[in-house]
N, C-alpha and C positions, 0 to 999 in steps of 0.2 A: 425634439429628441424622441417624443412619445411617437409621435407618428413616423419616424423610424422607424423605433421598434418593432412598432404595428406593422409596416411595411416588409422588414424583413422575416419576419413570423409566418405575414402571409406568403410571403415567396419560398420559404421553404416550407411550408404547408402545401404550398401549391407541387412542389420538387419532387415530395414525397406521395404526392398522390398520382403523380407522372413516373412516377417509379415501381409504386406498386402496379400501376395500369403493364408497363412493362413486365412485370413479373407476370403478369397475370395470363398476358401473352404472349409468354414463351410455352405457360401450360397447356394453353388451348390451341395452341399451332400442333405442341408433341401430338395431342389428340387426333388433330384431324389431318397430320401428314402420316404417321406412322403407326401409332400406338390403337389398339384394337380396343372397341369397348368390352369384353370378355376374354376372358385367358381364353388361346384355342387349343385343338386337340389333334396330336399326331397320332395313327394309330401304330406304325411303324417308325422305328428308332430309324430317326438323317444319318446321313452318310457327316465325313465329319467336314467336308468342307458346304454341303448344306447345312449345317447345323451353324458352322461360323458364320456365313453369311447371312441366313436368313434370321436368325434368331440373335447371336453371340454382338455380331455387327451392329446391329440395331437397338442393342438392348433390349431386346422384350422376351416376355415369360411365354413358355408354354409347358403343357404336359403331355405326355408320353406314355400311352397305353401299354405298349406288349416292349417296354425298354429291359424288364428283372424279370420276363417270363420263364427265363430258362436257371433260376435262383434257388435252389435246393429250403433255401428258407420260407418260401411263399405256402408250400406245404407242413416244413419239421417246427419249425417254430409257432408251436402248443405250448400250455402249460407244463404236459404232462412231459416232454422232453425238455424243455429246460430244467425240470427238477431233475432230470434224470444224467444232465450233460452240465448244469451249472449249479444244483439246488444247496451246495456247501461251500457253493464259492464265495468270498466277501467282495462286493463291488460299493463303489463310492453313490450314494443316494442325496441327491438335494431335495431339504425341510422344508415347506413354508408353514406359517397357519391359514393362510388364504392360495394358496397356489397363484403368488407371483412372485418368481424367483429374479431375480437383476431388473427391478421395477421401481419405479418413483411409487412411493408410499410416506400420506403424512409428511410428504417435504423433505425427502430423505432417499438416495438410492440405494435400495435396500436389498443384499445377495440371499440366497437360503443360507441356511445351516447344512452342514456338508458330514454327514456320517456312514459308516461303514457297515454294510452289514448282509447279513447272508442272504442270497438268491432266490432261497425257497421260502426267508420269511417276507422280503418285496413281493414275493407273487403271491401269497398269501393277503397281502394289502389290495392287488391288483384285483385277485378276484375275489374282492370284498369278504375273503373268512376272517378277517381280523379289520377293525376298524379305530387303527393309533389316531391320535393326535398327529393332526398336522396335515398334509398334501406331499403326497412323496413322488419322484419322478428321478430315472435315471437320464442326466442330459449334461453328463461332463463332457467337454468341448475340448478334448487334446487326443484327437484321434482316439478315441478309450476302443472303436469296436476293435482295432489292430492292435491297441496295446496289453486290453485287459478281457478279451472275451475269444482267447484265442481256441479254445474248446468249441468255438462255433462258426468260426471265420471261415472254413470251406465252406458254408450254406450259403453265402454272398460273394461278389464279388470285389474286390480291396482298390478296383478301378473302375471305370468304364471307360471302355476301351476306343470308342467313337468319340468321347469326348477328353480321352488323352493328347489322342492325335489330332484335335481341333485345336488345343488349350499348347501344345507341344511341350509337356510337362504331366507329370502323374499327380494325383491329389496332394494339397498339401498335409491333409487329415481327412479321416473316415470316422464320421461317429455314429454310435449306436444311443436309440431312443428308445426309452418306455416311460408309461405313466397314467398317470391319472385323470380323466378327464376335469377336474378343476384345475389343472396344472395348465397356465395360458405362459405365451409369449409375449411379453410386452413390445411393445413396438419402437423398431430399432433399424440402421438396416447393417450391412457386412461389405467390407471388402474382397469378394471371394464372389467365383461365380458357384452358386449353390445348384446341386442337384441332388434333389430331397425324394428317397424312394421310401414309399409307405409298403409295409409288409403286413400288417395287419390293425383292421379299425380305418380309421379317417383322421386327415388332418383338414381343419380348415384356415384357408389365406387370407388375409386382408390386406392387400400388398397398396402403394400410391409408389407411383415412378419417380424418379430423381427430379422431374420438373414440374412435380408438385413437392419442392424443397421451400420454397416461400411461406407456406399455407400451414408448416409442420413446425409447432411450438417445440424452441429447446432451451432447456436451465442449464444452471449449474446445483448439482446436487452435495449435500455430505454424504460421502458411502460409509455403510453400515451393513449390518449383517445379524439375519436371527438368530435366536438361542431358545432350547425349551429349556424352564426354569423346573424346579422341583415342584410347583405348583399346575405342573400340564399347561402353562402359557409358555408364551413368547415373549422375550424382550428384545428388545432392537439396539441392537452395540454399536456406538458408533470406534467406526475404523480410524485408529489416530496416526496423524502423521503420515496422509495420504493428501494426493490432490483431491478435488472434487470432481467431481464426474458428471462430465456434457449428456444428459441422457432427453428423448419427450415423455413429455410428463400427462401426454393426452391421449384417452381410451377410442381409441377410431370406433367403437362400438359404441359409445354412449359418450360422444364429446359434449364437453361445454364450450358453448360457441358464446355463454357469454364472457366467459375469460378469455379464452383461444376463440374469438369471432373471424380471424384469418382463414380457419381449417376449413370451413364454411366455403372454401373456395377449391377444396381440395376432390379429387373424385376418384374414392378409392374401388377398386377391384378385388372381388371376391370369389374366389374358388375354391374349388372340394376335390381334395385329391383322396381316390380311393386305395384301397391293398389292391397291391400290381401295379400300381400307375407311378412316374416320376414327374414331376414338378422342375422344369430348370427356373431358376429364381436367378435373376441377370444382379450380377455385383450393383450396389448404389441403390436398390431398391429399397424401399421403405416396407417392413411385413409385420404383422400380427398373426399369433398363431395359435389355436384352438386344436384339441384334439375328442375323440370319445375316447371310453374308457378301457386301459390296457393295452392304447394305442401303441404298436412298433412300427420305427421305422429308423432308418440308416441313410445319411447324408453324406455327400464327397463334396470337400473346399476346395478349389482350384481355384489356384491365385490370379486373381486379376490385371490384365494389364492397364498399365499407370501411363496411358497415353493423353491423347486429347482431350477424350472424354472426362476422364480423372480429373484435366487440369478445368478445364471449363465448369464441371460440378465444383471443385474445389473455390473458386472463384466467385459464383454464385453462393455458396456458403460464407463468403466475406461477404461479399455483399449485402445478403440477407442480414447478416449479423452484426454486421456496419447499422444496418438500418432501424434493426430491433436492438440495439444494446442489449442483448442477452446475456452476453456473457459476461457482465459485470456484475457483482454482488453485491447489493445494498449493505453500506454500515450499520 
């Protein structure tokens, strides 16, 4: 009976090392049939049936030099005119103390703090005259540039128009960004084909593709949410009476490979998109997101189509997590 067990121990020992070899190359195929080792660079916005084919079809990123040249905001939007067209206006600000807002922290998916408050005292944060407690960044995700900054929305444009008629469909939301340069993205990816236009400062990507899905540690976390205390800290609320939240819980900038020694297989992509340049960010990708300070910029979600690709990621996602029992939570 012993040597049964032993037997079958090693055969599914054996199962799962022929599994992982599998995984492994599906990554290194994506690499070397299609996927580019560096985001490339168009200098002119595709037509939009080049744009679906070359880029949309295949899945992969690229950026786009002169796509928002002609964007009334790549010049007006200053300091000194947003105080002048927004500086009394109240907009919604996410808190952190460390600038990670929707981030595994301490064992725990942790949101900012979410308050309200005038435009010209944010820009006051931004260009460091005031130095609060805490990591501030305007980055609500419900359309907010077309719902709440309509005093500016002629300086952009509410679509792009080359990728409406690729996507056959207008955005699902428009959002506008600013912040702080400690304010990071943790890494996540979206449902939505993303096209991320920088107006001013820098963002930096850390993107790994859908089939390096294997390699990408995921929990189950408790969400929570900070709070500043009357003491200038933070406490961390936990959200009751909520599911827990699938989120990774590993820094692509500084992983531990010896907890997460998987990732170690992973090879992620990094680029720099400047003011005036657009980023298409293909749905299902994996990204991390850095900015400098007082960085702007405005993104369009265009929903995804939920075809093959969808279901084959989707599948690969069981599987993985068939394999890593992740999704169970120790008693």
């Amino acid at each position: 009976m012993r040597n049964c067990k032993h037997m079958m121990s090693s055969e599914s020992s054996l199962e799962c090392e022929e599994l992982d070899q599998c995984l492994q190359d599906v990554a290194v195929e994506a690499r070397e049939l299609y996927l580019e080792p560096e985001v490339p660079y168009l200098d002119l916005p595709p037509s939009p049936l080049d744009f679906h084919r070359t880029w949309v079809s295949p899945n992969k990123p690229v950026i786009i030099r002169a796509a928002i040249q002609h964007w009334p905001a790549l010049s007006k939007w200053k300091p000194q005119y947003f105080r002048q067209t927004l500086g009394q206006k109240e907009v919604t600000v996410a808190v952190t103390p460390n600038g990670y807002a929707d981030a595994v922290y301490d064992g725990k998916f942790i949101m900012p703090e979410e308050r309200t408050m005038k435009f010209s005292s944010f820009l006051d944060i931004m260009e460091r005259k005031t130095q609060p407690n805490g990591v501030f960044y305007v980055q609500k995700q419900n359309s907010n540039f077309t719902e709440e900054f309509q005093e500016i929305i002629s300086d952009a444009d509410v679509e792009i128009s080359w990728a409406t008629e690729a996507f056959g469909e207008r955005p699902d939301a428009v959002n506008f960004w600013m912040g702080e340069e400690a304010a990071v993205t943790s890494m996540h990816k979206d449902h939505y084909e993303n096209l991320y236009c920088v107006i001013s400062g820098q963002k930096t990507f850390t993107l790994l593709p859908p089939t390096d899905l294997p390699f990408i540690p995921y929990g189950l976390f408790q969400p929570a949410r900070y709070h500043e205390n009357e003491e200038d800290t933070f406490d961390v609320i936990d959200e009751e009476g909520v599911d827990f939240v699938p989120w990774i819980p590993v820094d692509p900038l500084d992983p531990d490979l010896d907890r997460y020694p998987e990732f170690g297989h992973a090879h992620p992509l990094t680029c720099t998109v400047q003011a005036g340049e657009m980023l298409y960010l293909p749905s299902l990708w994996f990204h991390h997101v850095q900015q400098s300070q007082g960085c702007i910029a405005v993104n369009f979600w265009y929903d995804m189509e939920y075809d093959i690709k969808y279901n084959y990621f989707k599948f690969m996602e069981a599987v993985v997590a068939r394999k890593n029992n992740v999704f169970k939570r120790k008693k």
